[in-house]
N, C-alpha and C positions, 0 to 999 in steps of 0.2 A: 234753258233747254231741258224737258222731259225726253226720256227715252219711253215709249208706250211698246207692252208688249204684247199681240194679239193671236190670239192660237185658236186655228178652227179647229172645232171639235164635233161638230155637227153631221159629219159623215154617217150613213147609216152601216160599210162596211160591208155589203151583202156578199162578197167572196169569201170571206172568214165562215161562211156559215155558224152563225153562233147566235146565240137568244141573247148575250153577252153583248155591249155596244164593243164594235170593235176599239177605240181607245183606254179600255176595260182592262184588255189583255195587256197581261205583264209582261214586259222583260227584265232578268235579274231581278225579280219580287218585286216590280214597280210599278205600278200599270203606266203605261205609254204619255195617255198624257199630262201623267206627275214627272216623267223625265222631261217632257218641254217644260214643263211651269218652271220646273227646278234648275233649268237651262239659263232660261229669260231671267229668272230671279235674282240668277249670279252674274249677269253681264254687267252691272246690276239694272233693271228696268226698274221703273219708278213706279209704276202701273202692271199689271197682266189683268188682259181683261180676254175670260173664253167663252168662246162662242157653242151653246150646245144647240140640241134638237129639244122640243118637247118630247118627241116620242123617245129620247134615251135621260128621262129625270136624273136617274141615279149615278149617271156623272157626277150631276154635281155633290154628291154624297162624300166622294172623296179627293177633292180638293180643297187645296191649302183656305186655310179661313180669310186669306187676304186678299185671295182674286178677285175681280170682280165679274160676274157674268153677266150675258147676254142671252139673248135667245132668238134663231132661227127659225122662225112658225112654220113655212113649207121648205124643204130639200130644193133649193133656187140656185144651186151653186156655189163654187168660192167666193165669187165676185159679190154674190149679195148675202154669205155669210159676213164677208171684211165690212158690206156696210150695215151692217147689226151694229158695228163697234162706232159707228161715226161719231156718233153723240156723244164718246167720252172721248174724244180726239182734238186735241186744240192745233190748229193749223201750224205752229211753232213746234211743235212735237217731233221727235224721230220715232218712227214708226220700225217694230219689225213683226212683219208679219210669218208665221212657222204653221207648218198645219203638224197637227195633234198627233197624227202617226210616223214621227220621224225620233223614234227616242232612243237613236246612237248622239243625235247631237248635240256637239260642247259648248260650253259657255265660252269657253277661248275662241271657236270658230264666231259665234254670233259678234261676242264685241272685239275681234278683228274687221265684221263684216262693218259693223258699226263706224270705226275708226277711219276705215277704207273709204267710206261711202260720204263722213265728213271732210276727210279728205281731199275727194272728186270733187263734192262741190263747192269747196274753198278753190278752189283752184280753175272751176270753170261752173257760172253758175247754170248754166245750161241744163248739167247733169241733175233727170230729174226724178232716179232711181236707178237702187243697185240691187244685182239679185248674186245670188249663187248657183254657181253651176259644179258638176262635174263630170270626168272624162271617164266611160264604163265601158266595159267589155260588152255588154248584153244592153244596146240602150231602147230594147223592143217596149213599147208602153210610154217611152215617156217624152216629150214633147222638145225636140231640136233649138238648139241654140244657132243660131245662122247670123256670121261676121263678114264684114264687106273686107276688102282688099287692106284697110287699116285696122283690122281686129277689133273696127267697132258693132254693137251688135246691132242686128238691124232689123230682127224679126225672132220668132218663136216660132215653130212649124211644129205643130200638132204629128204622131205618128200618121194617122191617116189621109193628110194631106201632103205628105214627102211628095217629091219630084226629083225625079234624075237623080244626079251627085248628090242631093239631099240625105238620101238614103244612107249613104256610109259613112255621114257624121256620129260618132260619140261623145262630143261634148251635149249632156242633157240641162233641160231646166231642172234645179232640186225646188222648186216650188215655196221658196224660201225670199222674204224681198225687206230692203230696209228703202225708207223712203220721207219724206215729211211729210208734216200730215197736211197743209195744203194743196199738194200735190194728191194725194190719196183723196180725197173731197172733190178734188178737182173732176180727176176721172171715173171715182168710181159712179160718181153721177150720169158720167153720161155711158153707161155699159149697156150694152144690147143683149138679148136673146142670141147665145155664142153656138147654141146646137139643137139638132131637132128634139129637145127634152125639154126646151126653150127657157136653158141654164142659164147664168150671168157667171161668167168666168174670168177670175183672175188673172190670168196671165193675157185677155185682153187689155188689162191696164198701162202692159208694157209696149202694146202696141201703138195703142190711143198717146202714148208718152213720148213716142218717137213721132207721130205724126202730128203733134203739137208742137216737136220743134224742142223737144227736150232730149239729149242721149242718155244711156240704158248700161251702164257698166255690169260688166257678168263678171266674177270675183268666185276661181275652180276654189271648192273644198274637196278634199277626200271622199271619194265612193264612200267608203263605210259611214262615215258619217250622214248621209242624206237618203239612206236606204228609207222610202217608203213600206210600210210594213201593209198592207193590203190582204196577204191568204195567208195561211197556218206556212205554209213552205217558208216564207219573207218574216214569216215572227220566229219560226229555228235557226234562221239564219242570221236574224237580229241577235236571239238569245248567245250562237255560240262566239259572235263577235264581241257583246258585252262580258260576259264571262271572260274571256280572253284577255282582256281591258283590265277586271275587277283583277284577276290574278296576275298581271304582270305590275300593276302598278301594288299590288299590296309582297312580290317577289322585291322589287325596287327600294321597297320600306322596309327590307329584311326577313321578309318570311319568306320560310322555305317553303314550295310546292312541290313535293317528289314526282306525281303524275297530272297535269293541268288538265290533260284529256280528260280525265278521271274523279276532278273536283270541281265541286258546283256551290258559289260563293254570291250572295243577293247583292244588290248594290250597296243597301244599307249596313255592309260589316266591316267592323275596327277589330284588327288585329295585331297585338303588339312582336316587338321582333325575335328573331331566335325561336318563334313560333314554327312547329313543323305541321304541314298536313299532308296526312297521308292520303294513299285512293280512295276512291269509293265515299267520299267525306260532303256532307250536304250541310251550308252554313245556312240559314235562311229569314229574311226578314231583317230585325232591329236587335245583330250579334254585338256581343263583345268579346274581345277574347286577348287573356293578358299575354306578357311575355313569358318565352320557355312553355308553352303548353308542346304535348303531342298529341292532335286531334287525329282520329281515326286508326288504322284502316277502320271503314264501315261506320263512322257516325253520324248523326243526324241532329243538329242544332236549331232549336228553331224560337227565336225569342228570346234569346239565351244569355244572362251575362257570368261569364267564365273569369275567375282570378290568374296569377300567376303561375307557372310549373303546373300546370291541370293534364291528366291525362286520361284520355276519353276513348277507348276500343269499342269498335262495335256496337254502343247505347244510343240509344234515344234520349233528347235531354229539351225538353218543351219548357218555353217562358219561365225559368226558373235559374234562381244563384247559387251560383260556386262556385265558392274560397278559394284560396291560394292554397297549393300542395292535397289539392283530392287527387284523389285514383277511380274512374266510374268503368265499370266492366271490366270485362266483356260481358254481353247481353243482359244490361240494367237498362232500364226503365222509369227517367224520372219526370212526371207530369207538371200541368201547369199548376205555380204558387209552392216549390219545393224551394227549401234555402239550406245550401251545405254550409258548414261551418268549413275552418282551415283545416286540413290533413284529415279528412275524413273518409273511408274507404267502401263503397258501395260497390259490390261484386255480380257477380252469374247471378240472374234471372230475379235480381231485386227488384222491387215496386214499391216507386215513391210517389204519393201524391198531397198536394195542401200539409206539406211536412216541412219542420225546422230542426233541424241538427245538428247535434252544437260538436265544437273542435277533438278530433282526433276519432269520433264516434266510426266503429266498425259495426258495419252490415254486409255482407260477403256472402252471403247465397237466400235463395232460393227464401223471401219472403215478403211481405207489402205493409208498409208503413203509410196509413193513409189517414188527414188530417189528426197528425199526432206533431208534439213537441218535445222532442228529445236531447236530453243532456250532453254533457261532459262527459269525453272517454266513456260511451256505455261501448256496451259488446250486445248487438243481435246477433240470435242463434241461428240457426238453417230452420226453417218454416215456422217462422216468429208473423204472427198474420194479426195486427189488431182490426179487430170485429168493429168497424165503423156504421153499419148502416143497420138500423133496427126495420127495415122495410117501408120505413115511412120520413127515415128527421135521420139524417147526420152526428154523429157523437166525435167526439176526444179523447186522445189518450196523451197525458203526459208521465214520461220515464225522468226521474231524477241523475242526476251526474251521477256517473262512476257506477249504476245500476248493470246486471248482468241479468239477461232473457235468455234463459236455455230454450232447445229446440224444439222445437214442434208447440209451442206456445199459444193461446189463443187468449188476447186481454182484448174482452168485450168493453167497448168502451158505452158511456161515459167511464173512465177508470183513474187513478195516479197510483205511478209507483214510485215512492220513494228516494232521496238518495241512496245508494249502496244499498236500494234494497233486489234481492236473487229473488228469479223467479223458475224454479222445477221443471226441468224438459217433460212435454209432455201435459203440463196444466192450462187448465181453462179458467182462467181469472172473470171474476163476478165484482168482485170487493177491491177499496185500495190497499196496496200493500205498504204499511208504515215503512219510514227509513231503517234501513240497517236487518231488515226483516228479511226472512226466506219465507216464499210462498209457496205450497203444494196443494195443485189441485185435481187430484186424479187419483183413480179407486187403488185401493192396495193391491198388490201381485197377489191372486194366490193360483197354487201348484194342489194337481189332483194327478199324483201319482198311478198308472198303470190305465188311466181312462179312454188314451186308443184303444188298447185291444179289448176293455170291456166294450165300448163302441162298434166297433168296425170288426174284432176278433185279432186273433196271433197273425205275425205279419207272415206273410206270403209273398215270394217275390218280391216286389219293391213296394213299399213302405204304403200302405193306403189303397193299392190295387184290392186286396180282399180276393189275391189269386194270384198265380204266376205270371211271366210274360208270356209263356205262349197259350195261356189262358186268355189273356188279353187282346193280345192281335186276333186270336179265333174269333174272339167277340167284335171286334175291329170290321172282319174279315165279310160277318154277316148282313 
C-alpha cells in the first residue's frame, strides 16, 4: 500500500486581490502550500504530487524538489484538478487529497484521518471514502454536511442550495478526502459540469459514492485546523493562530515568552531552553537560537544563527552568526554574511556588514565594519568606519588580534593592520600598518594665538556677535 498525496493548487484566488498566486502567501514565513506539502510529507506520504495552473508558473519555483507536479490547463474545477493526478495514481493507493490553502493543518490530523479511514474499511468494505469535517460557529461559504437518523452521511449541500432545517447545521465539509485510488478513478470519471461556470467539482465524488452504493464516513477535526485561507481577513487569522501554535509549543520546550501578543516567531525556528523573549521580538525564516539567550525587547532576527547566552536589545541581526556569550545593542545593525566570534560586544548604532570577528573583539558605538576580518580582543573606537567601496569594486580591511582603532578612524581599504598594531584617533589610513606599530594620519594641531579678534575684532557681547545683544535682536528685529 502507497499512501499518494495530492494537493490542489491551481486556484487563481481572485478575493486575495494580489498579482501574487494566492498559495504564494505566507503563514509563519511559509507560503501555504509548503505547509500542505510539509503536512502530507510527515504523515508520511510516499508520493506528493501538486496540481498547479499554467497561469501561476512560479509555484512551482518553490517547492520541495521531490514533488511531483502536474498541471491544470483551464480553471475546470476541483474535480478535474484531482484528475490531473490520475495518471500517477495506482488503483491500490490510499489517496489524500488537501487543497493548497489550508496551511493550519497537522500531520497528526491527516494520518489519523488516514488510519480512521483504513480502519472503516476493514471493517466494512462498502466504505468508499472518508472526509473531514468540522463543527464552526460561522459556517456561511461552506458546503453542509447532512447525516440521516444513524449519523451516516448522506449528502453534501452546497450554501446555496440549503433548505429548511438545513440551514442551521454547522457541521461543514473541510474539503479534505482520503480514499483509494480505485475509487477515485472510479468517479472521477464520470463527473459532470457541477455549476453554471460548467466546473467538475469535487465534492460531487462524494455524492456519486453514495449513490453507487458506497458510504461516506465524515471524521470532525478542529476548526482551526481546516480554516480555508481565501482573503487577506482568513490569512490574519491563519497567521495569528499559527503564531500561537509556534509560541506555545516552543513555551512547552522551555522557553520563556514574557508577551505572546507581542512576539512574532516563523515556523522555521529552533530555540533552545531558558531562552527568554522579550516584546516587540521578530524571529523570521531559517532562526536558530541557543540556550540562555535574552532576545529582545525590540529585535529583529531574520536568517539568523544565534549561539548560547546571546543577548540581543533592540538590533537588527540578518542571515548572519553569533557565538556564545555576545552582547549586540541596543540599536546595532548586523547585515547579511557577519560572523561574531564568542564574547564579543557590538553596541549603539554599529554596522556590520560581510564581516568576521574574532572572540571577545569590542565594537560599542557608533561605527561600520564592512567586508573586514577582524581579530582577537581588538577594541573599535566610536566612529571607526572602514572605507569599503572605491565607487566601482569592493575592498578589505583586515585588523590583527589584540589591534586597537581609536576614534574617529578612517582605514581606506584595501588595507591590513597589524597584530597589536594602534591606530591614532582621528587618522585616515592609506598604507598597512606593520605589527606592533602606531599609526598617525592626520595634519599636526597648530595654535594662532589672538586670531579671533584680529578676524572678527575685540569681543562684544557674546563671543562672535561683533556687537551686543541688544544690537542683535535690533538686527533680529528688522
Amino acid at each position: 500500500m502507497r499512501v499518494q498525496g495530492v494537493v490542489l493548487a491551481a486556484g487563481q484566488g481572485k478575493r486575495m486581490r494580489s498579482a501574487v498566486p494566492k498559495v504564494l502567501h505566507k503563514v509563519g514565513g511559509l507560503t501555504m502550500v509548503n505547509h500542505v506539502c510539509d503536512a502530507l510529507r510527515a504523515v508520511p506520504a510516499d508520493q506528493v504530487v501538486v496540481v498547479l495552473s499554467p497561469q501561476s508558473p512560479e509555484v512551482r519555483d518553490v517547492l520541495p524538489p521531490d514533488v511531483l507536479i502536474v498541471w491544470q490547463d483551464e480553471p475546470l474545477g476541483t474535480g478535474d484538478a484531482a484528475r490531473r493526478a490520475l495518471p500517477e495514481i495506482a488503483a491500490d493507493d490510499v489517496v489524500l487529497i488537501v487543497c493548497a490553502d489550508t496551511p493550519l493543518l497537522r500531520s497528526a490530523t491527516l494520518q489519523d484521518l488516514v488510519r480512521r479511514h483504513l480502519a472503516a474499511t476493514a471493517a466494512s468494505p462498502s466504505v468508499g471514502l472518508s472526509l473531514l469535517s468540522a463543527v464552526v460557529d460561522d459556517p456561511t461559504g461552506y458546503g453542509r454536511i447532512i447525516r440521516d437518523g444513524a449519523g451516516q452521511v448522506v449528502a453534501i449541500v452546497e450554501q446555496g442550495d440549503l433548505k429548511g432545517e438545513q440551514r442551521s447545521l454547522r457541521e461543514v465539509n473541510a474539503g479534505i478526502y482520503c480514499l483509494e485510488g480505485r475509487i477515485l478513478h472510479r468517479y472521477l470519471h464520470q463527473l459532470q459540469p457541477g455549476n453554471s461556470q460548467g466546473e467538475y467539482l469535487l465534492t460531487d465524488v462524494v455524492q456519486l459514492a453514495i449513490a453507487g452504493g458506497n458510504s461516506v464516513v465524515a471524521i470532525t477535526a478542529p476548526e482551526a485546523e481546516v480554516i480555508g485561507v481565501n482573503s487577506r481577513d482568513r490569512l490574519a487569522v491563519a497567521e495569528a493562530i499559527h503564531r500561537r501554535r509556534k509560541l506555545e509549543d516552543l513555551m512547552a520546550a522551555g522557553v520563556t515568552v514574557v508577551d505572546p501578543a507581542a512576539t512574532y516567531v516563523d515556523a522555521g525556528v529552533s530555540i533552545g531552553c531558558d531562552t527568554i523573549l522579550w516584546p516587540q521580538t521578530f524571529i523570521l525564516g531559517e532562526c536558530s537560537i541557543g540556550k540562555g539567550c535574552q532576545i529582545g525587547p525590540g529585535a529583529h532576527l531574520v536568517g539568523t544563527r544565534i549561539g548560547d547566552r546571546v543577548r540581543v536589545q533592540y538590533s537588527m541581526v540578518e542571515m548572519s552568526e553569533v557565538g556564545d556569550d555576545c552582547v549586540i545593542g541596543p540599536y546595532a545593525h548586523l547585515r547579511p554574511n557577519t560572523r561574531l566570534g564568542a564574547q564579543v560586544s557590538v553596541g549603539n548604532y554599529a554596522e556590520l556588514k560581510n564581516t568576521s570577528v574574532g572572540r571577545g573583539t569590542k565594537i560599542h558605538h557608533h561605527s561600520y565594519l564592512g567586508d573586514a576580518e577582524v581579530g582577537v580582543g581588538v577594541n573599535i573606537g566610536a566612529g571607526v568606519v572602514t572605507v569599503n567601496y572605491d565607487g566601482n569594486s569592493k575592498h578589505s580591511t583586515a585588523i590583527g588580534d589584540g589591534a586597537f582603532i581609536g576614534c574617529n578612524a578612517n582605514l581606506v581599504a584595501p588595507i591590513v593592520i597589524g597584530e597589536r598594531g594602534y591606530v591614532a584617533c582621528g587618522s585616515s589610513l592609506t598604507d598597512d600598518v606593520p605589527p606592533g606599530a602606531l599609526a598617525i594620519a592626520r595634519a599636526r594641531q597648530t595654535v594662532i594665538a589672538g586670531w579671533v579678534d584680529r578676524r572678527f575684532g575685540p569681543r562684544q557681547g557674546h563671543a562672535g556677535t561683533g556687537g551686543s545683544t541688544e544690537d542683535k535682536d535690533s538686527d533680529l528685529r528688522k
